[in-house]
N, C-alpha and C positions, 0 to 999 in steps of 0.2 A: 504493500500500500504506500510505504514513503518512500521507495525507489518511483512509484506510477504520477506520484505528486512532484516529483522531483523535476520527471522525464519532464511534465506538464508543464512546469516553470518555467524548465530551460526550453524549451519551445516555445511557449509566447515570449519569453525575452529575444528568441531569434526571431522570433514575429514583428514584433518593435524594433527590435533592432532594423529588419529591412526595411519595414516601413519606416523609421526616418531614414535611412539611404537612400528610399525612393524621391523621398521629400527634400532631401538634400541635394538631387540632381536634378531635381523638377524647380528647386529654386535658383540651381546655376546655369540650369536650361536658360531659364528665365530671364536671368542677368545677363547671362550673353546673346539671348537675343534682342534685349534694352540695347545693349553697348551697339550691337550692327547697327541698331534704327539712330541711333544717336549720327554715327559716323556716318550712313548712307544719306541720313537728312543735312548733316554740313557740304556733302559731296551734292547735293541737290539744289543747296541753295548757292555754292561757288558755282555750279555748274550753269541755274539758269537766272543770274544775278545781271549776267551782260545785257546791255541793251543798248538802243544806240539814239542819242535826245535827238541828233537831224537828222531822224527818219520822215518821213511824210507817208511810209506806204499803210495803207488801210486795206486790213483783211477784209475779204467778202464775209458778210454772215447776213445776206438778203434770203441766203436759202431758210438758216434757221428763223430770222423773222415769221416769213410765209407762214414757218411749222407751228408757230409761238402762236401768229395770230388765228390761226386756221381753230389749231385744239384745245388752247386755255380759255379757260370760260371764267371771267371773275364774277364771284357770288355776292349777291346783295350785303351778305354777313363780311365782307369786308375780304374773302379768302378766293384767291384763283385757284381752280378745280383742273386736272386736266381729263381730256375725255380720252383715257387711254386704249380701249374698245377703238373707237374709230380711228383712234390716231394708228393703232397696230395693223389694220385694215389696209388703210388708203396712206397712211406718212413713211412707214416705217423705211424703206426703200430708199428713200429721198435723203431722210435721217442721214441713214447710214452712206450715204455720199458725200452728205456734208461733214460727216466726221471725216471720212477719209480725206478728204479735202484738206480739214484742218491738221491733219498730222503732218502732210506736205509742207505746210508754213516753217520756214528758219526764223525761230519768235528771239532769237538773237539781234535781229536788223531789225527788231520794232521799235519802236520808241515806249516808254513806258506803261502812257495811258493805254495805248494797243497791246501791250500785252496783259497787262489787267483785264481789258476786254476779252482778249481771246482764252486767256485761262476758265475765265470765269463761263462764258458760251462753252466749252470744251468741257466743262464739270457740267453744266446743266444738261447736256446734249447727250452724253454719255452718261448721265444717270438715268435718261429717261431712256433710251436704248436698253441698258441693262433689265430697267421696268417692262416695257414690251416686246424684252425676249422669254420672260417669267410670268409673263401677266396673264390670267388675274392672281395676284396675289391683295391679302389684306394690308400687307405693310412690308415696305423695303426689308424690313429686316427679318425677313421671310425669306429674301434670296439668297440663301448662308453658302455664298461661291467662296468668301474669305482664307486663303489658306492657312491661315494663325488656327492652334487649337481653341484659343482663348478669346476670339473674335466670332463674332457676328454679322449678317450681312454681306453686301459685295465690296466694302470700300477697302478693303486691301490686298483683294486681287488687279497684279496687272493688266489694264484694261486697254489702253491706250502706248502709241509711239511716238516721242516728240524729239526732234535732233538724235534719232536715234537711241532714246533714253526709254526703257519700257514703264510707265508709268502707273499706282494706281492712283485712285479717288481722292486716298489719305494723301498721296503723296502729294495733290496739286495745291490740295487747302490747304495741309496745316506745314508741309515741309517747302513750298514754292512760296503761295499766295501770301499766307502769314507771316511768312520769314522773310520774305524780300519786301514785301510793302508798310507790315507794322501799322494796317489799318483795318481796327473795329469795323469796318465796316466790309469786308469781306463776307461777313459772317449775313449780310443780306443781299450778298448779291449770288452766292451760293447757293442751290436748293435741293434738298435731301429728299425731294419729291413723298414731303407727310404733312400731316395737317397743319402739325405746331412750327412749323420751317417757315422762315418768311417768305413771300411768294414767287414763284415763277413769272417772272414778268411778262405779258403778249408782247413782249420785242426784244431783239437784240442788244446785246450792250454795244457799244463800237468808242471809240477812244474821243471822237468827239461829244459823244453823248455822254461821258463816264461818269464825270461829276454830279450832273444833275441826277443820273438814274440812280446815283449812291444813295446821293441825300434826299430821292423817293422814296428808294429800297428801307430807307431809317423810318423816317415819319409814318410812311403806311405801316412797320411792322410794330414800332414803337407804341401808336395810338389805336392798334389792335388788343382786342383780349388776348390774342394768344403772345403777345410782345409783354406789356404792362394791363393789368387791373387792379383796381383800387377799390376793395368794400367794408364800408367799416369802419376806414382808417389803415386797413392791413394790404400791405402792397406784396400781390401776387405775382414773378415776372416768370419769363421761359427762362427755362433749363440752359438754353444758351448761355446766359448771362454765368449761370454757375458752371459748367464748362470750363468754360471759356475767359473766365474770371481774368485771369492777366490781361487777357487784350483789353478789357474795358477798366484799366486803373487798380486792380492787382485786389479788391475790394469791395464792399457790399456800396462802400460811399461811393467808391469811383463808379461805380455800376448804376448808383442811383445818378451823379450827377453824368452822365451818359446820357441817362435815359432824358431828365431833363432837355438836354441841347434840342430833344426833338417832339417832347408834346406838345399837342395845342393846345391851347385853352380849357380847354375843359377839364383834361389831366395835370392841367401845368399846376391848377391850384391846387388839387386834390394828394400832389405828394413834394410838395413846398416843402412841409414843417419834415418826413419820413429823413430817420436816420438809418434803421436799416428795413430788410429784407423780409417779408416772414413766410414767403413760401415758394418753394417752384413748381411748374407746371411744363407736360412737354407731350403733344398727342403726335405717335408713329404711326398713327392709322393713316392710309395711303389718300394724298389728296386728288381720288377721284371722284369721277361726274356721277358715277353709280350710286 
């Protein structure tokens, strides 16, 4: 009997014992796959940092326009919908020429604002591709192409080719767009194609338009419910905002005075006196017409 209690011991000790070894290579897994993304995102952002200020050339994106206006529908409630049923039908084809198109582009000899535009068309255009090659789905993050164990979704399968560089999702937002511009406002001109994302705009961005459709992309998302709400007293904001917290001022203050620069009136009173935050909010439900 105390040799059978013995054997017992010294087996779950070597039971524990592997299972922390497991846990100890599954956290240097871990680490070392932090370290590549660290290194791959500086090589990313040295690699598409170039640009060139006396460019004048202006990429086409009349096709993606057409696409924008033909299938987003903006809804009364303040949110554009896209009708991804027809769009898959009758667009999809056209889509995918205009991606190809744009991978063509050397976004080296752009000038800056042009490449803002084009990254940002290039994220839009191929998220919604990815959408109606899976579609119907309820929510992006239903299409788990991801090749991370620990990832969800498609945004970190490489999707795209640009200067030769195989690109994903994550790689254009947070290791190009974010890194090279250092502007909060990325984060509305991007669209993750779900309800709580701020919206997909009926038009192209293009480098002469870039400014203005920023400082749209703000105030429409801003002085939506799904941006800022205010009941009570208690200010509700998206998910984004906690994300993504450094880019908006590192803070719940810097987040709130952020959000200020772009209410109107009717919000602008309502979170004057708020110091902070009291809750977030964030719907992946897919923004379609269905």
């Amino acid at each position: 009997m105390i040799k059978r209690e013995r054997s017992v011991a010294v087996a779950r000790k070597a039971e524990r014992g592997v299972q922390q070894m497991g846990q100890t290579l599954l956290l240097a897994a871990m680490l070392l796959m932090a370290l590549a993304a660290v290194a791959a995102a500086g090589e990313l952002k040295q690699r598409f940092s170039a640009s060139d200020p006396s460019s004048t050339i202006a990429v086409d994106h009349s096709a993606w326009s057409e696409l924008l206006k033909a299938y987003v529908v903006p809804g009364e409630d303040g949110l554009n919908r896209v009708d991804y049923g027809r769009f898959k039908k009758e667009g999809a084809a056209k889509l995918a020429l205009y991606l190809n198109d744009l991978q063509k582009v050397d976004v080296s000899k752009l000038n800056k604002a042009e490449q803002f535009a084009y990254w940002a068309n290039l994220y839009n255009a191929k998220t919604i591709d990815i959408v109606l090659q899976h579609y119907p789905v309820e929510s992006i993050r239903d299409i788990d192409i991801s090749p991370s164990l620990f990832s969800n979704g498609p945004w970190g399968k490489k999707v795209v080719r640009v200067n030769g560089v195989d690109l994903s999702l994550d790689d254009i937002e947070h290791e190009i767009m974010r890194t090279v511009w250092r502007d909060p406002r990325v984060h509305y001109a991007v669209n993750c194609a779900s309800v709580g994302c701020p919206n997909l705009m009926t038009k192209a961005f293009t480098g002469a338009s870039l400014e203005a459709m920023l400082e749209e992309g703000a105030r429409d998302y801003v002085n939506s419910p799904r941006g800022l709400r205010v009941e009570d007293g208690d200010v509700t904001v998206s998910k984004i905002y906690r994300w993504f917290k450094e880019d908006f001022g590192g803070s719940e203050k810097g987040v709130l005075a952020h959000l200020r620069q772009y209410t109107g009136s009717e919000l602008a009173g309502r979170i004057e006196g708020a110091t902070d935050i009291d809750d977030y909010e964030y719907d992946w439900s897919l923004n379609d017409t269905r």
